[in-house]
C-alpha positions in Angstrom: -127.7 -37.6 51.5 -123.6 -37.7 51.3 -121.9 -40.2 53.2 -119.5 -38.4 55.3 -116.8 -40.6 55.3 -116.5 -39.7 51.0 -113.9 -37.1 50.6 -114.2 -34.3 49.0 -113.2 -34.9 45.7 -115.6 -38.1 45.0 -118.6 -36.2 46.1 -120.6 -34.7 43.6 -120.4 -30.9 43.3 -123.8 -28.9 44.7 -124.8 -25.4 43.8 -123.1 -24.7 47.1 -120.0 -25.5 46.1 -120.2 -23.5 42.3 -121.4 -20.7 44.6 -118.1 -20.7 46.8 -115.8 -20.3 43.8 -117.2 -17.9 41.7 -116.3 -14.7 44.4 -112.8 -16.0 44.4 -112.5 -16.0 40.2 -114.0 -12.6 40.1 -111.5 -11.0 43.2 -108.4 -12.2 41.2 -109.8 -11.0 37.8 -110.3 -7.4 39.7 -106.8 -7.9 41.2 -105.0 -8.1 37.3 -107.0 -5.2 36.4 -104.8 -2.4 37.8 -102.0 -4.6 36.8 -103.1 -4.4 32.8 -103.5 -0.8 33.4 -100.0 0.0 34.6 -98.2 -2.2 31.5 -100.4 -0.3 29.5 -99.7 2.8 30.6 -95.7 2.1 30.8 -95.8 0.7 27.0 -97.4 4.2 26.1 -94.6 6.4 27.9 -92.0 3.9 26.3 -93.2 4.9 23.2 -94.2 8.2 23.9 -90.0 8.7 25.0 -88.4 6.9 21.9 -90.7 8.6 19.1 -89.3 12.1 20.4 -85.5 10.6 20.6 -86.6 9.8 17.3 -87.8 13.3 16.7 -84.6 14.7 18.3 -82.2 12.7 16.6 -83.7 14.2 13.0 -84.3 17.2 14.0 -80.6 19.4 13.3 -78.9 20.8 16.3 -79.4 24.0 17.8 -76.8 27.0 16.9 -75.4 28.1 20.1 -76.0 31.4 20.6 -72.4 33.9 21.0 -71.9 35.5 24.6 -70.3 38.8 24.5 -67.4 39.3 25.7 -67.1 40.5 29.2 -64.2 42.6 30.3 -62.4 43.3 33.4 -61.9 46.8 34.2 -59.1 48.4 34.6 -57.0 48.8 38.1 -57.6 52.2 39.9 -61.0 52.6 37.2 -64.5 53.8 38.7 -67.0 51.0 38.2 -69.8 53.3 39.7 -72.4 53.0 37.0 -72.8 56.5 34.8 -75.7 57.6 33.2 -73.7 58.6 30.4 -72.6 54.8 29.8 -74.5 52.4 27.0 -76.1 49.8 28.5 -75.1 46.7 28.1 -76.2 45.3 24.1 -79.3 42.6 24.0 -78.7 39.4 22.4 -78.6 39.1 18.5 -81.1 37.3 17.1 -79.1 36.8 14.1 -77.5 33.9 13.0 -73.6 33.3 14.7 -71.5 33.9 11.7 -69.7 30.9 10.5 -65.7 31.1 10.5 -64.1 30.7 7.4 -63.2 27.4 5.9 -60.5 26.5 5.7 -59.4 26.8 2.2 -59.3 23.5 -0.1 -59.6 22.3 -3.4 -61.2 19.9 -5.2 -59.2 17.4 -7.4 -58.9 17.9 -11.1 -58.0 15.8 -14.2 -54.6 15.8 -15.2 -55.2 16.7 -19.5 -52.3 15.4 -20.6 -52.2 12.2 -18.6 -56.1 11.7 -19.0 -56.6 10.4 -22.4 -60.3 10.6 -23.6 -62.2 7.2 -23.7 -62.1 5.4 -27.2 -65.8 5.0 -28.3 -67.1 1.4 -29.0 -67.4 0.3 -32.3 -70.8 -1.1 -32.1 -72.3 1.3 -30.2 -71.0 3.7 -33.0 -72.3 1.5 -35.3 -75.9 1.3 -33.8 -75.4 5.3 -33.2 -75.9 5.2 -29.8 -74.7 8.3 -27.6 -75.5 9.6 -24.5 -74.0 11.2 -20.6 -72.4 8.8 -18.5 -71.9 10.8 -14.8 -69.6 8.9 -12.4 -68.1 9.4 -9.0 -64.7 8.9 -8.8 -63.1 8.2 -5.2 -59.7 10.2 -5.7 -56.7 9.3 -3.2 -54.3 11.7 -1.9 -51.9 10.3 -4.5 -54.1 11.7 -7.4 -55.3 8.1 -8.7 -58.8 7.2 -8.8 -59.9 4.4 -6.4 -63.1 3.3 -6.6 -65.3 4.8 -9.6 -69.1 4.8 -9.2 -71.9 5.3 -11.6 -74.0 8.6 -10.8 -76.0 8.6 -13.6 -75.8 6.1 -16.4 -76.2 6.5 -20.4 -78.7 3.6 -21.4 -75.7 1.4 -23.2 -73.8 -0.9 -21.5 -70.7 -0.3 -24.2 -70.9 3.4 -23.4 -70.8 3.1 -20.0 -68.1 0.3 -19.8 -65.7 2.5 -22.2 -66.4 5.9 -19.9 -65.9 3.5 -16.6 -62.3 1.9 -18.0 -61.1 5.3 -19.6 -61.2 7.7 -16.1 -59.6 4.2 -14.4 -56.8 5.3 -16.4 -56.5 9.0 -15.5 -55.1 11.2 -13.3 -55.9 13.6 -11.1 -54.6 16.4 -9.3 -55.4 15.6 -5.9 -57.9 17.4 -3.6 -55.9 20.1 -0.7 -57.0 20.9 2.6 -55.2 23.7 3.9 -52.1 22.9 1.3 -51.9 19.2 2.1 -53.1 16.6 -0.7 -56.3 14.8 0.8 -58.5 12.4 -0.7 -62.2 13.2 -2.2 -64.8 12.5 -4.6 -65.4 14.3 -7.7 -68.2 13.7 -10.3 -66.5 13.4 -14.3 -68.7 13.4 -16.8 -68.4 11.7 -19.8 -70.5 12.8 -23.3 -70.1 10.4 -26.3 -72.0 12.0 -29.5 -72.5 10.1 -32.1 -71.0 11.1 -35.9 -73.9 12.3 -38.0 
């Protein structure tokens, strides 16, 4: 038998004792149940929500749809409706018309101060030829800025000559309602070999 005067924690556990706990591990295991659940469930609407702010965000905008017009009527006029009066026209399901641009224009090289690239010597020799494409960033002062490669020709020499020749060039700049504006144009640049 246990001495009494023992305390608790020196005594030797009995099948009492396991007994007594094991209700109390399974009420708090039931009590984080519904707690799982609702993280669960709030992680799924969190990512329900963003992937259709993703979906919206890709998606283009709407076209708002034109109102017509409504008028006032005249002073002294009889609004009494008439039978002899149209009624009033349903919505279009047409496509709003766009206004006009405004009118602008792209730059353009400048012939006489745009001299054509000089072609490398080797790559003559070797006969290489080929289509260099670049983008050329053209200020509002009708000097390229930064010139890009939009498609290149397979030869280093061809596209080096191409790159430094349109450095050189000028353009007429790009207008936006008559004022010079800055824009990007594509040059390209063919060199053909001499057969």
């Amino acid at each position: 038998m246990a001495d009494p005067t023992q305390s608790n924690y020196e005594r030797p556990a009995t099948d009492a004792d396991v007994a007594s706990t094991a209700p109390h591990e399974t009420v708090h295991r039931k009590s984080i149940l519904p707690w799982l659940l609702v993280l669960l469930a709030v992680l799924v609407i969190g990512w329900y929500l963003l992937s259709r702010r993703a979906q919206d965000a890709l998606s283009p905008a709407p076209t708002p749809m034109q109102t017509p017009a409504v008028t006032e009527p005249a002073p002294g006029s009889d609004t009494t409706p008439r039978s002899t009066q149209r009624p009033a026209p349903r919505p279009s399901t047409e496509q709003p018309r766009v206004p006009a641009r405004p009118t602008s224009a792209a730059p353009e090289r400048i012939v006489g101060q745009s001299p054509e690239p000089s072609y490398p010597p080797e790559s003559l020799r070797r006969g290489e030829g080929g289509t260099v494409l670049l983008r050329v960033n053209v200020g509002a002062d009708g000097r390229p800025g930064e010139i890009d490669f939009a498609r290149r020709s397979g030869s280093r020499e061809l596209d080096r000559a191409a790159q430094d020749a349109v450095a050189a060039w000028r353009f007429t700049p790009a207008t936006q309602n008559g004022k010079p504006v800055a824009a990007v144009v594509e040059v390209p640049i063919e060199f053909k070999p001499q057969q």
